[in-house]
C-alpha positions in Angstrom: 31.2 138.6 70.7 34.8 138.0 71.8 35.6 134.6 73.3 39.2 134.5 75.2 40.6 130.6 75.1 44.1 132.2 76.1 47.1 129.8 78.0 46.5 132.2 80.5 42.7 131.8 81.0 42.8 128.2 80.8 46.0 127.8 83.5 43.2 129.5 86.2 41.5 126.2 85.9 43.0 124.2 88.8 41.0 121.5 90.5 39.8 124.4 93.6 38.1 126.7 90.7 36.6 123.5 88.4 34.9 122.7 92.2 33.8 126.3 92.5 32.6 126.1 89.2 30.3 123.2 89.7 29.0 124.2 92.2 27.6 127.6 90.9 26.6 125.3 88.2 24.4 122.8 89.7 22.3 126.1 91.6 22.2 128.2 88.5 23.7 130.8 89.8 26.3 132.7 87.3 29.6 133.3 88.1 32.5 135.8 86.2 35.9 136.8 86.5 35.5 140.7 86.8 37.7 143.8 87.1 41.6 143.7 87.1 42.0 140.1 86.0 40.1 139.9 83.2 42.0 143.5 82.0 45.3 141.5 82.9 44.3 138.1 80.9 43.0 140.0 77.7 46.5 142.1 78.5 48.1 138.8 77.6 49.0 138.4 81.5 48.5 136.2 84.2 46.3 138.1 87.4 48.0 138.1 90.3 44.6 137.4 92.5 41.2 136.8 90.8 38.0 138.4 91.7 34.6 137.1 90.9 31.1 138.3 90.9 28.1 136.7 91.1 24.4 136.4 90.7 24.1 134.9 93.9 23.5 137.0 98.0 25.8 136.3 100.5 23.4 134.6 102.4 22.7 132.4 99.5 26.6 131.6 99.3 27.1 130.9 102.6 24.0 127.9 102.3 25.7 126.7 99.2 29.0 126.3 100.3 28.0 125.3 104.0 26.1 122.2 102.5 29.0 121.2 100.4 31.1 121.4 103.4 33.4 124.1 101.8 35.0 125.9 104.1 34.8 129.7 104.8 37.3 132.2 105.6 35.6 135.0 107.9 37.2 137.9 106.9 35.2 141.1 107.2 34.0 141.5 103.1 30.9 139.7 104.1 28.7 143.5 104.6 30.3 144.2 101.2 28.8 141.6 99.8 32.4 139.4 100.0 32.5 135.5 100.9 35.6 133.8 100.8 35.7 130.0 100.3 38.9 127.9 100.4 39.0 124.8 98.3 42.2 122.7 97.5 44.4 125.1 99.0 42.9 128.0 96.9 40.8 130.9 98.2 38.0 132.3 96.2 37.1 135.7 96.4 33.5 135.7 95.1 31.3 139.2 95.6 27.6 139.8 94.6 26.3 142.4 92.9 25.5 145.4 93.8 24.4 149.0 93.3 26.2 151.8 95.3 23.0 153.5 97.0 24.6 156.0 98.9 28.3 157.1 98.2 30.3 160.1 100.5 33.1 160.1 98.4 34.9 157.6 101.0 32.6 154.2 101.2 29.7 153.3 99.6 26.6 151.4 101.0 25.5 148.7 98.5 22.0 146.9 97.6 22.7 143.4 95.6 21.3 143.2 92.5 21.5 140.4 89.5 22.5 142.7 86.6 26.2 143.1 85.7 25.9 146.3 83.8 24.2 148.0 86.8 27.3 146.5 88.8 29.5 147.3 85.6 28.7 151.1 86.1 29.7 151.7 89.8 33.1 150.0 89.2 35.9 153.3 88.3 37.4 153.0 84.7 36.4 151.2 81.7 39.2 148.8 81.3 38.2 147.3 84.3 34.2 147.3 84.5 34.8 144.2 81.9 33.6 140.6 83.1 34.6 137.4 81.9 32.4 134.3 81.8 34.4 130.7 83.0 33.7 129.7 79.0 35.7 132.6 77.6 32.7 134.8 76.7 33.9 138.8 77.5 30.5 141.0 78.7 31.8 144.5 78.2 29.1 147.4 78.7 31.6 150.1 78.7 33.7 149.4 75.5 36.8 148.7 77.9 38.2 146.1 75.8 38.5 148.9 72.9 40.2 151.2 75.2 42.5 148.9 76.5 43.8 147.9 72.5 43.8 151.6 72.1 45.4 151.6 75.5 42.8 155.0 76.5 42.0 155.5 80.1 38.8 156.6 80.8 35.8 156.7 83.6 33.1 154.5 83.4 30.1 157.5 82.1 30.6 160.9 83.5 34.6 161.3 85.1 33.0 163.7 87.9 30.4 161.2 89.1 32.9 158.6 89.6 35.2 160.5 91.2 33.1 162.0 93.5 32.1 158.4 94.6 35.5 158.2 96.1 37.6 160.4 95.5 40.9 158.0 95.7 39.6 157.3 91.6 42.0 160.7 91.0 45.1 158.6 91.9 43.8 155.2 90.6 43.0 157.0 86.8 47.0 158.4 87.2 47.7 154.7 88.3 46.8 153.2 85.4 47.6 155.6 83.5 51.2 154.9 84.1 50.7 151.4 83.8 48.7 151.2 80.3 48.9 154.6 78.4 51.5 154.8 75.3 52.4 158.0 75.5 52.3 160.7 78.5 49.9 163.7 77.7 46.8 161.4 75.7 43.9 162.4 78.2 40.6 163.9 77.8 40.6 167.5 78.1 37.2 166.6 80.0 38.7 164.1 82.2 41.6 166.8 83.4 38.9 169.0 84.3 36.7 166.8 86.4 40.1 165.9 88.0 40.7 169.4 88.7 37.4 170.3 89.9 37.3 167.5 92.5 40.9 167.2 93.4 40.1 168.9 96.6 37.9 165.7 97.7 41.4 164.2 98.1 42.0 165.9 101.8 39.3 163.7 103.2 40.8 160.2 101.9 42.8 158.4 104.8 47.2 158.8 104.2 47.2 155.2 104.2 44.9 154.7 101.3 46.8 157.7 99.5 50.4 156.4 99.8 49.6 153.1 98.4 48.1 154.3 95.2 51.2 157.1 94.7 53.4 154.4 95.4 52.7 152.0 92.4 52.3 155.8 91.0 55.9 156.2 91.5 57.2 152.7 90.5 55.1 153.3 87.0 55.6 154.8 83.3 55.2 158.5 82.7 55.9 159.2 86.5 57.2 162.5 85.6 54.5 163.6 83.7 52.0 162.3 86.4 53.8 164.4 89.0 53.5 167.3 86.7 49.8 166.7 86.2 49.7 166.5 89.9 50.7 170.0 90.5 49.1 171.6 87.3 45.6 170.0 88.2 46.3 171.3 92.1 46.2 167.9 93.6 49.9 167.6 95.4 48.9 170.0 98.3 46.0 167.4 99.4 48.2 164.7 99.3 51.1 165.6 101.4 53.3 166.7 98.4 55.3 170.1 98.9 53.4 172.9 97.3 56.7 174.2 95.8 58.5 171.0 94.8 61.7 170.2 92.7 60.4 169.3 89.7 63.3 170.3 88.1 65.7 167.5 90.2 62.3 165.1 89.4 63.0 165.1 86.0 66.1 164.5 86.5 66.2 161.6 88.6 63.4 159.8 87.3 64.9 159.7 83.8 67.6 157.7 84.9 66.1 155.6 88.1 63.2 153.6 86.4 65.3 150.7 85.2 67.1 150.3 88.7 64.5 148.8 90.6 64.2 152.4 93.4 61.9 152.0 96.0 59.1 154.5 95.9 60.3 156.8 98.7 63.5 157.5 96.7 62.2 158.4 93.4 59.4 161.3 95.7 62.9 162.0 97.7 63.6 163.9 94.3 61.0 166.4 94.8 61.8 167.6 98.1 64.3 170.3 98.9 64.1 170.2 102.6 64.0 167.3 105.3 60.4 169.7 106.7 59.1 167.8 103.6 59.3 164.9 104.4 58.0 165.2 107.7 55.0 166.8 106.1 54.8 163.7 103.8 54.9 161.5 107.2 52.1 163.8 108.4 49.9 163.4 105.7 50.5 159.9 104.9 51.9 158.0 107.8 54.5 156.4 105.3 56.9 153.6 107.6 59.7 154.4 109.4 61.8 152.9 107.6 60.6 155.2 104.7 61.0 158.3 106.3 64.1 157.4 107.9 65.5 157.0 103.9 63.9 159.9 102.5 65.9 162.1 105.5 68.7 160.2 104.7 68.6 161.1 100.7 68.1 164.8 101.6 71.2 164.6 103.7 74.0 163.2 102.0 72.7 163.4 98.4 75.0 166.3 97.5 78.2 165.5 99.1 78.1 161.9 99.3 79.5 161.7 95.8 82.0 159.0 94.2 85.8 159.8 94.5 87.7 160.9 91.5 90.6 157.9 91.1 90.7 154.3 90.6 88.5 153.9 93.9 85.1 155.7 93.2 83.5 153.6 96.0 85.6 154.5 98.4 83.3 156.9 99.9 80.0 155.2 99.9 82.0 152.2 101.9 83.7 154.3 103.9 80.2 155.3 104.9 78.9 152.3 106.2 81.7 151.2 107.9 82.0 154.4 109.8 78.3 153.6 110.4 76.8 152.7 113.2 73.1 151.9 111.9 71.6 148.4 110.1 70.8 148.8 107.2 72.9 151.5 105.9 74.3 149.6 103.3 70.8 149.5 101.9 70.2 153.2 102.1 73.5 154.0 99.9 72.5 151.1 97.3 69.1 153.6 97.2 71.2 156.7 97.1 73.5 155.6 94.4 70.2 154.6 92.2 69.0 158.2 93.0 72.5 160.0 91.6 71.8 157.4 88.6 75.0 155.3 89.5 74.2 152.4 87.8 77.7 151.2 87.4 78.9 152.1 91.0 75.7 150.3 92.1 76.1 147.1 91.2 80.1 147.0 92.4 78.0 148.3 95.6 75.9 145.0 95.0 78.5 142.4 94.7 80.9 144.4 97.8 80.7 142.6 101.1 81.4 144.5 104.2 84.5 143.5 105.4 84.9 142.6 109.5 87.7 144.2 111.3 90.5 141.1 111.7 91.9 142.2 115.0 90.5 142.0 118.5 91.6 143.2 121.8 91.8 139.6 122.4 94.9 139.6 120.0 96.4 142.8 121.7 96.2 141.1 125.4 98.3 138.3 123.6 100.7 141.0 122.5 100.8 142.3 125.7 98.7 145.1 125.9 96.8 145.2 129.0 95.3 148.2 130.4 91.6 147.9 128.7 92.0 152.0 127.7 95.4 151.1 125.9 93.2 148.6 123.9 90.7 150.3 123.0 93.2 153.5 122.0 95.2 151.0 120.3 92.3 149.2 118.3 91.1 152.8 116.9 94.2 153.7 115.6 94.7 150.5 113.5 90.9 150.8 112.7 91.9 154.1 111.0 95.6 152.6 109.4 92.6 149.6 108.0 90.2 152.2 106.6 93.2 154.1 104.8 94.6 150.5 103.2 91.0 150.0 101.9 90.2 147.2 103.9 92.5 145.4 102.4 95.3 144.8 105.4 95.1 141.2 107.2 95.5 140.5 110.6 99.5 140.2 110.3 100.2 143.1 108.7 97.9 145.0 111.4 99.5 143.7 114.3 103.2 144.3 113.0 102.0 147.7 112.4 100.9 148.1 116.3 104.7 147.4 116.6 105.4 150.8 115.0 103.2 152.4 116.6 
């Protein structure tokens, strides 16, 4: 049997979780780190949050922690099986077991139950159906911890019975895929088949859900080859993807983007050849405004809003955003420049303040300009002798120009 007595495992012990502990302790109920964190720790990582499971009902909890005067957070996990307890500052997620009883490929309803393999089998892939006790000891029904030193991604048993259970597990094996696999291409023929088969399951999962599992999809390793495997296994059309998509401008793009921080929107831009797409994406998925408003942005200008030739290559791109008259623009160039693989260009972009414009009409009333049309007429036309300097002229040199002109 493995025992894990990591720096990582032992820096979860803060003074909230030794409390929880106790507790647990003194009623003989047993209590595990499961799922993702306990993949994470024997990753060598430290979890983000920490789930833990429990022999113990709700209801059984609740009494518990209502006697010791822990407080509870009400938040609506409780018919799952959920209670959240906050100690020292901490929460504590801590769900009972259960057995999925009935499943419609959307929810599940649960019975509670004190085995961990029975709870071990309902949960989606094998490197995270692992549990691990609070003394190090790993309980592994599935042979996860194998597959995650071999770093293979697999279902827990059969791929089609856990994907029909929800059928969201499609995007969450490609997930994971991209975050632990060596290599793209080292799946189970059988997996890619039950994938296949069931991929049409996908059109009756909710946008939202979709788009926040092909997002860390798209931040990920082997995004291409996912994509790919998208469209070969016939999965793109359920989840708002165009059926004929640029996989040829994909490749491209996500060769160079990966190590420039994109955000996800502008690495999927890549695929799409018309702005119809993504208003079919927004369809589907609901995705933000803000998202939509920079994937119709990428279409647009991706193709002439290119770097000059000459000492200046920014000049465009700034030109741009002054001549813009929306926030955030300067935001949506930084994303377009990472798209045409600029890295260079985009840091300059990075470090480049927007200038402000030195003169106002205040300054032309003091040079005797009064009419308010002259002043306006006036401020455009050293607006544009500004632009053409690069910014550069000061207040003097602008006003002894007005003299000329």
């Amino acid at each position: 049997a493995m025992k894990l007595q990591s720096p990582q495992f032992q820096a979860l012990f803060t003074p909230g979780l030794r409390s929880v502990a106790e507790l647990f302790e003194k009623k003989n109920y047993e209590l595990r780190i499961a799922g993702g964190a306990v993949r994470d720790l024997l990753s060598g990582m430290t979890p983000q949050d920490i789930d833990f499971a429990t022999t113990a009902t709700p209801a059984e909890m609740k009494e518990m922690f209502t006697s010791a005067g822990v407080r509870l957070i009400n938040n609506k996990g409780e018919k799952h099986g959920t209670i959240t307890a906050r100690l020292h500052e901490q929460n504590f997620e801590i769900t009972t077991l259960r057995i999925d009883v009935v499943t419609d490929g959307r929810h599940a309803e649960v019975e509670f139950t004190t085995d961990w393999e029975k709870d071990a089998e309902r949960r989606d892939l094998t490197v995270n159906s692992m549990f691990l006790g609070l003394d190090g000891m790993l309980y592994d029904f599935f042979n996860g911890y194998e597959d995650l030193k071999n770093k293979k991604i697999r279902f827990v048993g059969k791929a089609s019975e856990r994907i029909q259970e929800d059928y969201l597990r499609i995007l969450r094996y490609f997930r994971f895929y991209g975050r632990i696999a060596e290599k793209p291409g080292d799946h189970e023929p059988s997996t890619l088949q039950a994938i296949k088969e069931n991929a049409k399951g996908l059109a009756g999962i909710s946008g939202e859900r979709i788009w926040v599992e092909l997002k860390k999809i798209l931040l990920g390793n082997h995004v291409n080859h996912l994509v790919r495997l998208m469209y070969e296994l016939d999965i793109a059309q359920y989840i708002g993807l165009p059926l004929d998509g640029n996989l040829e401008e994909f490749d491209r793009v996500t060769k160079s983007i990966q190590s420039l921080c994109p955000k996800p929107m502008t690495v999927l831009t890549s695929l799409f050849k018309v702005k119809d797409d993504v208003t079919n994406l927004d369809l589907r998925l609901k995705i933000s405004k803000e998202e939509k408003n920079l994937g119709l942005f990428l279409v647009k200008h991706r193709q002439e809003l290119t770097k000059a030739t000459g000492p200046e290559p920014l000049r465009p791109y700034q030109d741009f955003i002054m001549d813009s008259r929306e926030a955030n623009t300067n935001a949506k160039i930084c994303e377009l420049l990472k798209y045409q693989g600029e890295e260079h260009l985009l840091r300059e972009m990075q470090q480049w303040t927007v200038p402000s414009f030195p003169v106002s009409g205040h300054d032309l009333r003091k040079m005797g300009v009064s009419s308010g049309k002259e002043i306006g007429t006036a401020l455009q036309q050293l607006r544009d002798e500004w632009k053409k300097s690069g910014y550069h002229m000061d207040k003097e040199e602008l006003l002894s120009c007005l003299k000329k002109l």
